[in-house]
N, C-alpha and C positions, 0 to 999 in steps of 0.2 A: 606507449606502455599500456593504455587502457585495453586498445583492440588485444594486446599482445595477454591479461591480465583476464580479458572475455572468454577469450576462446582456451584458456587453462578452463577455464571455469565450465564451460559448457561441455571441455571434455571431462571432466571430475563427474559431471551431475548428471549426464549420458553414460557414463563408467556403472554410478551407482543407484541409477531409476531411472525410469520408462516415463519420459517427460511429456505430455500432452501439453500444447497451448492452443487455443481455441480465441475467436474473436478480433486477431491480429487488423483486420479488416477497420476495425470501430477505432481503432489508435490514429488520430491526425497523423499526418506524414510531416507536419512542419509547426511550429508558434507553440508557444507556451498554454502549458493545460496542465490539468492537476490528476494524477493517479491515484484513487484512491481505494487501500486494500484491504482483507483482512490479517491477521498475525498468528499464527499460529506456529511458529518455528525459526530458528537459528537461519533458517534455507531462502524465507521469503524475500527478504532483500534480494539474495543471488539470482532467484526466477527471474527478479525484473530484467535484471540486465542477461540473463540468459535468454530474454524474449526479445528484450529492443535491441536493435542495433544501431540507436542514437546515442550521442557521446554526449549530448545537453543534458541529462539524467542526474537528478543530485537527489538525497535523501536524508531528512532528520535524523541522526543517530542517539541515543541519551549516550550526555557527558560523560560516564561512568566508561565507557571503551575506548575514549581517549588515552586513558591511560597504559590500555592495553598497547605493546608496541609493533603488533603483527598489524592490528586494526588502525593504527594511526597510520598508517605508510601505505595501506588497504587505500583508509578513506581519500587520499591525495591524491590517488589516482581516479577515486570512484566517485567523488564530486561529494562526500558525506561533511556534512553541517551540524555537527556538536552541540546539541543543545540542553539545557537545563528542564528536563520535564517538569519538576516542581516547583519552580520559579520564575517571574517572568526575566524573559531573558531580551531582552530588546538587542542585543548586537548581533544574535542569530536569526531573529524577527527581522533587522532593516537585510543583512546579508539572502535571507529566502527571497524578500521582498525585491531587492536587486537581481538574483538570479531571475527570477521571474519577467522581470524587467526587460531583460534582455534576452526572453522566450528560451527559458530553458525550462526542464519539463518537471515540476515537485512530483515526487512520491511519497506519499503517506500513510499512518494506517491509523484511521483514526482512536483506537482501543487506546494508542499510545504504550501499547508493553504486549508481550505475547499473552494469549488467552493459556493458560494450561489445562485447561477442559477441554482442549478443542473448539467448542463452539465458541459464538462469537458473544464475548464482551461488551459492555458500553462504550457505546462513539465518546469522545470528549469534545468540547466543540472548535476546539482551534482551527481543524482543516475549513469546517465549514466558514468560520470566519476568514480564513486567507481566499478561500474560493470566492466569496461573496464581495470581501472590497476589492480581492483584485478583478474582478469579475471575469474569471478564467473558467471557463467549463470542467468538468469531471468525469470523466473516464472510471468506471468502479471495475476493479478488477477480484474475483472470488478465487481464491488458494485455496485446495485439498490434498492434502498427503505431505504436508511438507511439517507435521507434529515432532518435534525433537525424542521425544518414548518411541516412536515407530520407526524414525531414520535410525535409530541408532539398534534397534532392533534388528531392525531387517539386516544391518551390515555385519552385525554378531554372528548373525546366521547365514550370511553371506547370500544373504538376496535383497533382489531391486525392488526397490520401494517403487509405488505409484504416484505420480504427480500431476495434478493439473492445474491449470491459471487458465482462468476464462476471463477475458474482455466483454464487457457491455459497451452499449453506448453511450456516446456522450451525451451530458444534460445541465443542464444552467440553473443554478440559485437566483433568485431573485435578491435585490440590492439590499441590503439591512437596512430595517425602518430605523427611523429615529425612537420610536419610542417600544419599551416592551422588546428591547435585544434579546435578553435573554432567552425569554422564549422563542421568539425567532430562529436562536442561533440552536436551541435544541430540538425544534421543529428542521431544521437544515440539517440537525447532525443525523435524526433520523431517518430523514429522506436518503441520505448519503448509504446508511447501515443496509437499510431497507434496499437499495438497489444493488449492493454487494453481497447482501444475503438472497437475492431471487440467483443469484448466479450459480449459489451453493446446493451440494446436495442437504437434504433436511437435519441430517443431525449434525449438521455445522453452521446452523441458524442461529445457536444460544438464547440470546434475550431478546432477539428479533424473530423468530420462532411464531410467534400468533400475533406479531405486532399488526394493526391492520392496512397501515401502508404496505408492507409485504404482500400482503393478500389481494390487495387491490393490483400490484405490479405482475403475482402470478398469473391472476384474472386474464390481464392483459395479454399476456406471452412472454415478456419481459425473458 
């Protein structure tokens, strides 16, 4: 059902945009690793799986489209883990941590909710934390054109929208100290932002935009 559920999907997002994926190269071929993206759209989740063609792929959804009954029957097939944004929720926390476990691949974005500017929002630190105990590497992957004002636009007027998902490479957090997490863990989130923002074009940096890890990544080549 999934494969069967993919390739609907890819024919829908080929129907209605001119899909560019860039980077495919930087994604392991095997073991668990953490994707980590921006938000900016309804469509972002669908990229991923319109780019992978690994069935280990699972992704946070917030609890609130559970209840939706198109999305709950969605996520059964598409490996979606229901979680309480606002709360800690420990029974979605040990189940990511299991999937993980068993080297299946997290997708996340750390904003934790779509940006409706466009540009990029603040990291919240959870990814960084699941990245860092579980000491799984990060794959940052940069979405453009996938804005819900513009998809919906463009189909109004019956044109294809532009899409692109760029892969970076992969890069490792270092272990959380024991003392002074906090900062740590937002020293990590921005590391994380920082290398999904060199992906993007400039006016979908948001509050990464002059951050100076950014600057130090473009320096680079990044």
């Amino acid at each position: 059902m999934q494969k069967f559920l993919r390739w609907i999907l890819r024919a829908l997002l080929n129907l209605i945009a001119d899909v560019k994926v860039f980077g495919l190269e930087n994604i392991p071929s095997s073991g668990a690793f953490v994707i980590a993206t921006n938000h900016i759209g309804m469509l972002d989740a669908a990229m991923l799986y319109y780019a992978l063609d690994r069935l280990d792929v699972f992704i946070p959804v917030a609890e609130k489209w559970e209840q939706n009954p198109f999305l709950n029957w969605v996520g059964k097939y598409a490996n979606f883990v229901f979680i309480d944004r606002f709360n800690p929720d420990l029974k979605a926390l040990r189940k990511i941590i299991g999937l993980m476990g068993q080297g299946n691949i997290l997708v996340i974005a750390p904003e934790g909710t779509r940006s409706r500017a466009g540009g990029m929002a603040e990291g919240k630190p959870g990814v960084s934390y699941l990245a860092a105990k579980l000491n799984r590497s990060i794959v940052p992957v940069g979405l453009s054109g996938t804005e819900d004002k513009a998809i919906m636009d463009n189909l109004k007027h019956l044109r294809r929208s532009h899409i692109v998902a760029y892969a970076g490479e992969p890069f490792s957090l270092p272990p959380l100290p024991v003392k002074n997490r906090d900062t740590a863990l937002k020293q990590f989130t921005d590391e994380i932002m920082c290398h999904i923002a060199a992906l993007l074009p400039e006016n979908y940096r948001g509050v990464y935009a002059d951050h100076p890890r950014l600057k130090e990544l473009l320096v680079q080549g990044y």
